[in-house]
DRENVOGU-805078 format. One line per 5 residues: number of its first residue (from 1); their letters; for each residue y, z, x of C-alpha. Coordinates in steps of 0.02 Angstrom, whole numbers, padded with zeros to 5 digits. Layout:
BEGIN
NUM) A) Y Z X; ...
This chain:
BEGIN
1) XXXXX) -05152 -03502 01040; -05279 -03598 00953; -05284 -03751 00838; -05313 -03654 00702; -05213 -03506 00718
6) XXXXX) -05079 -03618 00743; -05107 -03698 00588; -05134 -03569 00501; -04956 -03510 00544; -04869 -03656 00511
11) XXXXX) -04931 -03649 00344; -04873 -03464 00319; -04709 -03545 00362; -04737 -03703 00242; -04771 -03577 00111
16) XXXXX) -04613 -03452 00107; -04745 -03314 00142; -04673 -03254 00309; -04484 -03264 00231; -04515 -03158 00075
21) XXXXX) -04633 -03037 00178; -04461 -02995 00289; -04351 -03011 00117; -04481 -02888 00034; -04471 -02755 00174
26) XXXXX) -04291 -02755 00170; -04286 -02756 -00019; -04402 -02600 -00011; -04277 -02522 00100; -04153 -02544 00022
31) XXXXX) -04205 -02478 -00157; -04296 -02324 -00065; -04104 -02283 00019; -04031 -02310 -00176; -04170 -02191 -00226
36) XXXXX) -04151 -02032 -00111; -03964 -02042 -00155; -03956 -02072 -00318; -04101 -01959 -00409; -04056 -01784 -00329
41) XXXXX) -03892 -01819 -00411; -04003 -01795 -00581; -04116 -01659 -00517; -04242 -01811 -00513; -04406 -01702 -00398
46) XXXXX) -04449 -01802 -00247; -04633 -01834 -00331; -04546 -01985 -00435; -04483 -02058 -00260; -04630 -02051 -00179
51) XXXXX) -04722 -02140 -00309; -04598 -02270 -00318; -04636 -02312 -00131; -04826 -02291 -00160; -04807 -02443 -00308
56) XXXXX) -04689 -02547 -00171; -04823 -02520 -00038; -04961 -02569 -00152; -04862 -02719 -00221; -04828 -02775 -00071
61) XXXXX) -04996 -02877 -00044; -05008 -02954 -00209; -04816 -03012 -00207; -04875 -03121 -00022; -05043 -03171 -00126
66) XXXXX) -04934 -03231 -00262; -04808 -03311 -00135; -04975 -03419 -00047; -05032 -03483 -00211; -04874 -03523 -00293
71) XXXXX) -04682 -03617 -00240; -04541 -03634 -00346; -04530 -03821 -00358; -04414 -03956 -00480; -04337 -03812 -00564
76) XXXXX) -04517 -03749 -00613; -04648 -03623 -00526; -04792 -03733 -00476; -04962 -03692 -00393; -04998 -03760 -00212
81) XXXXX) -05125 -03875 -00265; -05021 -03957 -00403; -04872 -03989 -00277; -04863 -04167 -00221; -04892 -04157 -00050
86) XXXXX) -04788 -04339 -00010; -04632 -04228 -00085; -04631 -04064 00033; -04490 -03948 00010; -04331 -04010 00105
91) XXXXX) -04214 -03938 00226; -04088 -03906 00078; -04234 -03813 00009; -04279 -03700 00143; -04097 -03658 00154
96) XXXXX) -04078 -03591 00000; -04221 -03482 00019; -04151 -03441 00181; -03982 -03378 00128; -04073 -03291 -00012
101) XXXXX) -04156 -03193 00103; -04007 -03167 00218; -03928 -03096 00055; -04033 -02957 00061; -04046 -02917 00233
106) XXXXX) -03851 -02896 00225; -03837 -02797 00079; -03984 -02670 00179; -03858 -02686 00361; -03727 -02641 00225
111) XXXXX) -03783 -02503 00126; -03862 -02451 00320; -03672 -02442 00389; -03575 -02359 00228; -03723 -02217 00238
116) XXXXX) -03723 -02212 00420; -03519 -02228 00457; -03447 -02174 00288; -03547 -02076 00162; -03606 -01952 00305
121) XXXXX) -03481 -01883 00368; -03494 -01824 00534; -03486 -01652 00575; -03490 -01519 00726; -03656 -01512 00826
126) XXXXX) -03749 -01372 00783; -03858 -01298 00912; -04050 -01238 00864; -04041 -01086 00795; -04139 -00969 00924
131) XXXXX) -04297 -00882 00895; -04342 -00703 00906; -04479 -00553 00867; -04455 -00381 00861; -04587 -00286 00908
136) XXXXX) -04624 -00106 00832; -04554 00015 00951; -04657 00129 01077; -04655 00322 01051; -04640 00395 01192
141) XXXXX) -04597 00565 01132; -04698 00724 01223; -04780 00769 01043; -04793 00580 00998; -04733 00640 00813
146) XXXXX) -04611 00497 00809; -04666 00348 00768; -04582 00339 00587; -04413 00337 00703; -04469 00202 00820
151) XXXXX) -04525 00079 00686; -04383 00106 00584; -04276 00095 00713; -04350 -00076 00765; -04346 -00112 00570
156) XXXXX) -04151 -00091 00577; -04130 -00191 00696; -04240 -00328 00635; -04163 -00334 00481; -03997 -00331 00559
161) XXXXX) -04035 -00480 00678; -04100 -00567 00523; -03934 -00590 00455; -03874 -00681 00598; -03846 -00841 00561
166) XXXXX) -03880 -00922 00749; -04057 -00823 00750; -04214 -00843 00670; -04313 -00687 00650; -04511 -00667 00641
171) XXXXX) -04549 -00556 00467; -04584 -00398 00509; -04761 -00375 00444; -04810 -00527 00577; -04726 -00465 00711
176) XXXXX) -04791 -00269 00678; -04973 -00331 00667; -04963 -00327 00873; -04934 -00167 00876; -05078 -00121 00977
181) XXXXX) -05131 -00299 01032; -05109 -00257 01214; -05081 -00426 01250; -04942 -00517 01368; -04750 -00560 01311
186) XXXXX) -04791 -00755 01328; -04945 -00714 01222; -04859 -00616 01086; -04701 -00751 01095; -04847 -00896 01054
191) XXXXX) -04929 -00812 00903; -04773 -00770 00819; -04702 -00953 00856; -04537 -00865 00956; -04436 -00913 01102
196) XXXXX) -04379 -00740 01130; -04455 -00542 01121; -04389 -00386 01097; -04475 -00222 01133; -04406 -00055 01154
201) XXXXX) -04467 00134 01143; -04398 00296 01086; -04441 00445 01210; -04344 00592 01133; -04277 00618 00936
206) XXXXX) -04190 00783 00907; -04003 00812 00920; -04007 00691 01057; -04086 00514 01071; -04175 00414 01197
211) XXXXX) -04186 00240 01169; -04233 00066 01294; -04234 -00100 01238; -04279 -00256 01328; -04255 -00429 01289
216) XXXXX) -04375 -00564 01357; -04420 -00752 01365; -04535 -00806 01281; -04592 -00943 01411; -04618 -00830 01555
221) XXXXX) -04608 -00675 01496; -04450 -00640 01620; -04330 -00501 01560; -04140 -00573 01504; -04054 -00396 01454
226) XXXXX) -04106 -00216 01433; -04025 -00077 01371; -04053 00115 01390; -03972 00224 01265; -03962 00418 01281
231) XXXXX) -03832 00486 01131; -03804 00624 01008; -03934 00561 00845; -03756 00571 00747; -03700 00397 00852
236) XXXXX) -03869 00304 00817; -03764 00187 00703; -03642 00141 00873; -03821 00128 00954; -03873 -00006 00860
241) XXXXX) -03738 -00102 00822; -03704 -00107 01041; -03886 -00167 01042; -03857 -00294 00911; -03682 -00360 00991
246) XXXXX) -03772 -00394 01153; -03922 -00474 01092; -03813 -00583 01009; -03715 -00640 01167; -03877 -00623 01266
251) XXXXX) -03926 -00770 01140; -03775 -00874 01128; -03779 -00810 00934; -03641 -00721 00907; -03591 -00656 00755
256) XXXXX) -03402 -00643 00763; -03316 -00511 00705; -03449 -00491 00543; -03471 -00301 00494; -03626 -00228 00539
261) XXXXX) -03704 -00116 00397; -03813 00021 00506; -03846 00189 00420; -03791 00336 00367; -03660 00444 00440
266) XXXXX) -03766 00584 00393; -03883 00586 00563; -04005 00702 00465; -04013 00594 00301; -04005 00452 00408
271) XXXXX) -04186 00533 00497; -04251 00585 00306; -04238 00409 00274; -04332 00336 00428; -04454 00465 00375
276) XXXXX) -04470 00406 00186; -04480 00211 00238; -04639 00242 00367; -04726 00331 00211; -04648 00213 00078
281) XXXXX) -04756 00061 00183; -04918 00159 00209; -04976 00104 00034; -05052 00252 -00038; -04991 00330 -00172
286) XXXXX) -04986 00511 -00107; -04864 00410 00023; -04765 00323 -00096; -04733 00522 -00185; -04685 00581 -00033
291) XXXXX) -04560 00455 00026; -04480 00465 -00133; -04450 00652 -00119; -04387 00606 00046; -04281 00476 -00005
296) XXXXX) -04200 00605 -00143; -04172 00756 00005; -04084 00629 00092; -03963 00581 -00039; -03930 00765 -00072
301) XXXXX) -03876 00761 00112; -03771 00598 00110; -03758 00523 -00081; -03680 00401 -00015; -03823 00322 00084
306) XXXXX) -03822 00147 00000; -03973 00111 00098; -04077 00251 00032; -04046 00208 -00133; -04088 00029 -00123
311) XXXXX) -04280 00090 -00025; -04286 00234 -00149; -04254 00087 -00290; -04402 -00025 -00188; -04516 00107 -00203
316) XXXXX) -04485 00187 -00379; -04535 -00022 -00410; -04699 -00002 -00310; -04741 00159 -00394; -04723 00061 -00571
321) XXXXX) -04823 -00068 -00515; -04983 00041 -00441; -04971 00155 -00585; -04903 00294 -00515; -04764 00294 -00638
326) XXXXX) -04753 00257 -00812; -04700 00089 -00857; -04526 00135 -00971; -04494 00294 -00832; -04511 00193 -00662
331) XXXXX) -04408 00027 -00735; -04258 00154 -00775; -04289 00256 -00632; -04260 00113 -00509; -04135 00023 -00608
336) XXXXX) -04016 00176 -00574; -04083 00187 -00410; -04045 00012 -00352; -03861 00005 -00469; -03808 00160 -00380
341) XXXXX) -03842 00048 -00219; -03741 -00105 -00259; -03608 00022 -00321; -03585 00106 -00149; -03633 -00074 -00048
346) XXXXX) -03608 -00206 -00179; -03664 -00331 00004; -03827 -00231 00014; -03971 -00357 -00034; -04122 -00221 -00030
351) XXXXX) -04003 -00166 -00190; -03982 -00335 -00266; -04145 -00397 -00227; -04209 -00233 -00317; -04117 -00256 -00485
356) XXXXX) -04175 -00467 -00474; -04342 -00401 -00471; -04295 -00278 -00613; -04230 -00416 -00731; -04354 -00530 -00695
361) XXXXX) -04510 -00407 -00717; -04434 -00291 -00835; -04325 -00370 -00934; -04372 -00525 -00938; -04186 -00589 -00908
366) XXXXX) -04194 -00731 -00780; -04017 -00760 -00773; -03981 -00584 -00724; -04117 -00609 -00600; -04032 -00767 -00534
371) XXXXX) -03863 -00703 -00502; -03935 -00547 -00413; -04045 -00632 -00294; -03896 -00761 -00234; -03800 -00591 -00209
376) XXXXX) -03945 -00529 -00100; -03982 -00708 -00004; -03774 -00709 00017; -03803 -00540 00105; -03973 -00603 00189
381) XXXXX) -03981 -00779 00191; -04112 -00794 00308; -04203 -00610 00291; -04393 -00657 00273; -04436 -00518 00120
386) XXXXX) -04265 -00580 00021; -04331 -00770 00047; -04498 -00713 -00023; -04441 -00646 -00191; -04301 -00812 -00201
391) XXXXX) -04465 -00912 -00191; -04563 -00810 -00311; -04401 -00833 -00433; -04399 -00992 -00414; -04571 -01012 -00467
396) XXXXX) -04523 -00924 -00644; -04385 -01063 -00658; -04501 -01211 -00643; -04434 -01254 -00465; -04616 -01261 -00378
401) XXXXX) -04560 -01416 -00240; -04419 -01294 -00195; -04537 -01131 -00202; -04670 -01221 -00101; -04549 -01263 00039
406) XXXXX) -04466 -01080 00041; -04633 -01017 00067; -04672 -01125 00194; -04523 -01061 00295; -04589 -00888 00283
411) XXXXX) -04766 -00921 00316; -04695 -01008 00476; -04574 -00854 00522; -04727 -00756 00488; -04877 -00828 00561
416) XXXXX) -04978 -00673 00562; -04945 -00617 00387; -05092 -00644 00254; -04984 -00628 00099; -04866 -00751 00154
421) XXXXX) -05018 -00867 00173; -05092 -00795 00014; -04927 -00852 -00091; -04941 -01015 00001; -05092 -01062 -00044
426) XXXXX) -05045 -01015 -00245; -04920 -01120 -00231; -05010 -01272 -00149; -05126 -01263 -00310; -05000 -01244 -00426
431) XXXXX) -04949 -01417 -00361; -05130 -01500 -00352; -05117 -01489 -00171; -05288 -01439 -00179; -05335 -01463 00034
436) XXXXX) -05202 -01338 00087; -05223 -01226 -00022; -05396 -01207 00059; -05330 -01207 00228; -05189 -01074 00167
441) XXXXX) -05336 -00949 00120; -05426 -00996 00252; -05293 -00918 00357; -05273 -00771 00250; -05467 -00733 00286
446) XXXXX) -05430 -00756 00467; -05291 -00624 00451; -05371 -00524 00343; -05542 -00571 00281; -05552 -00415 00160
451) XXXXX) -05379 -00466 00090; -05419 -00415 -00114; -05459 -00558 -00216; -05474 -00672 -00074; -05638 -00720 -00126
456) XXXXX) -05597 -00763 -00303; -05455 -00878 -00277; -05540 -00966 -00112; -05676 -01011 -00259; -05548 -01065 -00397
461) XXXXX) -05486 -01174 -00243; -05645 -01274 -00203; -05680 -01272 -00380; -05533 -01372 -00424; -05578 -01482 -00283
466) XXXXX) -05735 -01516 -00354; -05845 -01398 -00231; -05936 -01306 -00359; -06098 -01249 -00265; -05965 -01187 -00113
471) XXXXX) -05853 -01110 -00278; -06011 -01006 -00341; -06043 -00951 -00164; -05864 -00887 -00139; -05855 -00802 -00324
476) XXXXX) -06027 -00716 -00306; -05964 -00620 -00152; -05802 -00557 -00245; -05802 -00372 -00231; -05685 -00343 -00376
481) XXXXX) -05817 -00363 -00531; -05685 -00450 -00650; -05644 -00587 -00544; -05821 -00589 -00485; -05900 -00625 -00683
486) XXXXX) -05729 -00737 -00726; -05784 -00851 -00537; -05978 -00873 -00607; -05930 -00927 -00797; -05816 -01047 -00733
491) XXXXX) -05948 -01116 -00576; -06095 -01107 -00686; -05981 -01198 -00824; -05937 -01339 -00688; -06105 -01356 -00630
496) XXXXX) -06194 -01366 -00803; -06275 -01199 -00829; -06208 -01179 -01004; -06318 -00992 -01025; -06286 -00921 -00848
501) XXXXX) -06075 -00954 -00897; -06117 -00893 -01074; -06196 -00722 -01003; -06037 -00696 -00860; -05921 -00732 -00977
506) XXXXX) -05991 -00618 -01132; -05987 -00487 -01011; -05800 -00536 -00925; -05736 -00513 -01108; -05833 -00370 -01151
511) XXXXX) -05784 -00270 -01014; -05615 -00338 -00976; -05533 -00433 -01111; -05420 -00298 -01186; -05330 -00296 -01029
516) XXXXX) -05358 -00477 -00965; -05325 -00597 -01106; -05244 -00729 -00999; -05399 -00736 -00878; -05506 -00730 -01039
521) XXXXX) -05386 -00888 -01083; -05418 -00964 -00943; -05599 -00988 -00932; -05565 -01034 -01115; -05472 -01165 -01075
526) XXXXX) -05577 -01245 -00919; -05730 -01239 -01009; -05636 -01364 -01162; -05631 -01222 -01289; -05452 -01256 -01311
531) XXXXX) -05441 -01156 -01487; -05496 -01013 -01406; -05396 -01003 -01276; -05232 -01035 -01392; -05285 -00882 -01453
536) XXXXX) -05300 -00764 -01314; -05139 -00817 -01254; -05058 -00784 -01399; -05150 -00597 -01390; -05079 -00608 -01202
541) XXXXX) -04876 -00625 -01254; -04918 -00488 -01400; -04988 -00364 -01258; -04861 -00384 -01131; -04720 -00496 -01189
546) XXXXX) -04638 -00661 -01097; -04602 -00608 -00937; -04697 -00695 -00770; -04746 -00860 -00907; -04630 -00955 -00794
551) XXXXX) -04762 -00958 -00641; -04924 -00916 -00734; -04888 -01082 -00846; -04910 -01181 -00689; -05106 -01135 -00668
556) XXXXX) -05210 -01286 -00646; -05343 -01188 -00763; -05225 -01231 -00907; -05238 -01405 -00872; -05336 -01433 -01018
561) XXXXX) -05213 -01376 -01133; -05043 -01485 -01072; -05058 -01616 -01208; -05115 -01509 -01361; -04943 -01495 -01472
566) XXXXX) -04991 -01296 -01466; -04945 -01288 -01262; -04746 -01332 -01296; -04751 -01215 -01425; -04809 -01076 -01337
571) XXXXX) -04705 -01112 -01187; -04550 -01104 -01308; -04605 -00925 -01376; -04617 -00872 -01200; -04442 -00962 -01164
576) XXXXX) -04531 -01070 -01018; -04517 -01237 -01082; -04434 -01360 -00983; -04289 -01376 -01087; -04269 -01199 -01080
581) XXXXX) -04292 -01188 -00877; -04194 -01338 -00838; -04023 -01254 -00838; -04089 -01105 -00721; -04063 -01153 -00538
586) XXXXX) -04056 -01026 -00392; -03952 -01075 -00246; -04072 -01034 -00091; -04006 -01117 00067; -04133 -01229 00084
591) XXX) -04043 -01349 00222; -04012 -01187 00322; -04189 -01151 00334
């Protein structure tokens, strides 16, 4: 070591620097440790903590600046150069500093041990849950007429599986997008992020069934249990819950002695309502028709069928929302639909999570929405289309952190699904966390690069970022006009073309403002014309009332607004201001996931 490092040390030592640069980082500790268990106590979000540590961090050079050019000396803080050099600080002196330091050091081993020894208390090891995909079903039939039994079939047992709490399943729309992939199990096991696969086909559906199942590793694509099933249609329900038992011990995730809830006992409602599902998820509205016809023949059948009323509830929902069925008509239709569910089942979540959706869409009651989706998570804690609609809810409460992370967990049990991506990266922009949300649509156009509105909200993405040129690109190629003129007035805003934004935005409102006043708002409000925009959302809540205010008051386009007395206001009328959301809270088992 040279002269002058050496030197240069010794003077770090003269100087205290190297002592309060280890009492510092223990300090820090120790108030970070305080932190994470004191603030969740009062619902503190994590943001606060991590900016606490961002201000220690930062602090942290100044503080051994400060410490260089200035000792505590005769009672009195003195600069270096001022200190009487004859004089330097004595034994005694560095002692005190010393035990000062060791003072905090212990109270860090201490609060260290009490967290470590006492406050945590230990308990059982709990093994990784395993992972597993179900694959849609092969039909094998001679007419090949069945596939509506082989995918529901592998639906059932999905959904099934999904309640068990030692397995983690892939959501169905990821796994089902390999349907025709034709590519190997270790393949397949990769994409979906898996450790295990299941595949199976159905070769004859009549009065009798013909069923095979195989269970494989995902590593080397070995098989570790098969099944082949050949029974009367009116024992499908022993069928699968035989499957499900010994996939569960196949696994080492048993379920105990937890009731299985299969089907019907009616094996031709029970059909009828495989039948209904495959049309209910084509997406077309002659489908949707169908299926619900389908859905009502089987309940004439078996009126019992809790099941069947909970899809026929899902769908009556979907049938609302495309316009298929008038908005007054298809709320009460599916409100009966999904309470004469829960009143057969009152542990079937399709039911519950139908009547959450109801209150919080229809009625605007987010209480009743609350207490319906912890009914349907307590039936389906870990079920990937429950966990979607918890995090949606909790967007309407004001819980975004917690939304954002539930999401997460589904995009990463779905890693081939575009709207889990798509919700992903709306709620990465809610938050300002402006680079993934771009790489969250960026997936989605991977998946799916003619997902609708894709190209719109890719824009408002970059455009936030401060990308304009890129956000013009991306709005200009928007198929769906009204998106495409909102994109260009707010681009051509950001970039300075006052006319071009004038023009898009004349003809955005002229073509599309009776039935668009909060997008009308919202270029309102980006481009600073904050009276205006007050004013279109108020002509928003008169068209179509309070309900959804709890997420759409969390667009970054409204940024402008947050400080204008007029924004609380508003939020109050629509019964999403924070006072009003803080006492919702939605139990979703976030520490399970």
């Amino acid at each position: 070591m040279g002269r002058p490092l050496r030197a240069f040390l010794n003077e770090l030592r003269r100087r205290n620097v190297l002592r309060v640069a280890l009492a510092y980082l223990a300090g820090t500790w120790l108030i970070i440790q305080v932190l994470e268990t004191v603030f969740p106590i009062f619902d503190l979000p994590d943001i606060v903590i991590r900016w606490v540590i961002i201000a220690l961090a930062v602090l942290f050079v100044p503080v051994l600046g400060f410490t260089w050019a200035f000792q505590w000396s005769d009672h009195r803080l003195q600069r270096q150069q001022d200190l009487d050099r004859s004089a330097e600080t004595t034994p005694r002196d560095h002692r005190r500093f010393d035990r000062a330091v060791i003072v905090v050091l212990s109270l860090a081993v201490l609060y260290f041990s009490l967290d470590k020894f006492l406050l945590r208390q230990p308990g059982p090891a709990q093994a990784a849950p395993e992972t597993l995909a179900v694959m849609p079903f092969l039909d094998l039939t001679a007419t090949q007429d069945a596939r509506y039994f082989a995918d529901g079939f592998a639906e059932d047992l999905l959904n099934l599986l999904a309640r068990n709490p030692g397995l983690r399943v892939a959501g169905r729309r990821s796994s089902f997008s390999l349907r025709d992939a034709q590519i190997p199990t270790q393949e397949v096991a990769h994409q979906l992020n898996v450790s295990h696969v299941l595949e199976g086909s159905v070769r004859d559906v009549g009065q009798q069934v013909q069923i095979s199942v195989q269970l494989a590793s995902g590593a080397n694509g070995y098989q570790l249990w098969s099944g082949d099933f050949d029974r009367p249609i009116a024992e499908i329900g022993k069928v699968k819950n035989e499957i499900i038992s010994a996939l569960a011990d196949a696994l080492g995730a048993s379920d105990g002695d937890k009731p299985l809830r299969t089907t019907s006992a009616n094996a031709e409602a029970y059909v009828l309502t495989l039948r209904a599902n495959y049309l209910s998820e084509g997406g077309t509205g002659a489908g949707r028709r169908e299926a619900t016809r389908l859905y009502l023949e089987a309940l004439e059948k078996d009126p019992r069928n809790a099941l069947a009323w909970g899809n026929l509830a899902a769908t009556y929902i979907n049938q609302t929302q495309h316009g298929d069925l008038p908005w007054e008509d298809g709320y009460n239709k599916s409100r009966e639909a999904a309470l004469n569910a829960v009143s057969i089942d009152p542990g079937l979540a399709v039911g519950h999570k139908a009547l959450s959706f109801i209150a919080r869409l229809f009625e605007g009651d987010l209480p009743a929405a609350i207490a319906h989706m912890e009914r349907a998570l307590e039936a389906a804690p870990y079920e990937i289309t429950v966990l979607e609609d918890a995090g949606t809810l909790l967007l309407n409460i004001g819980r975004l952190d917690e939304a954002t992370r539930v999401q997460e967990y589904c995009s990463e049990r779905s890693p081939l699904d575009p709207i889990s991506f798509w919700n992903l990266g709306l709620r990465y922009r809610y938050a300002g966390q402006l680079q993934e949300s771009q790489r969250a649509f960026q997936r989605v156009r991977q998946l799916n690069p003619g997902y609708s509105g894709l190209d719109y909200h890719e824009g408002e993405t970059l455009l936030l970022i401060g990308r304009y040129e890129e956000a013009l690109a991306r709005f200009e190629t928007e198929p769906d006009e009204a998106y495409r003129l909102k994109g260009i007035a707010l681009a051509r805003h950001a970039l300075g073309q006052s006319d071009a934004s004038d023009t898009a935005f004349a003809q955005l409102i002229e073509r599309y403002g009776d039935q668009w006043p909060s997008e009308i708002a919202h270029v309102h409000a980006y481009r600073g014309d904050v009276d205006q925009a007050f004013t279109w959302l108020d002509q928003e809540f008169e068209s179509y009332g309070p309900v959804g205010w709890g997420e759409w008051q969390l667009q970054r386009l409204y940024d402008t607004l947050r400080h204008d007395p007029r924004w609380l206001t508003f939020l109050r009328r629509t019964g999403t201001a924070p006072e009003q959301l803080a006492p919702l809270k939605l139990a979703v088992p976030l520490e399970a996931i």
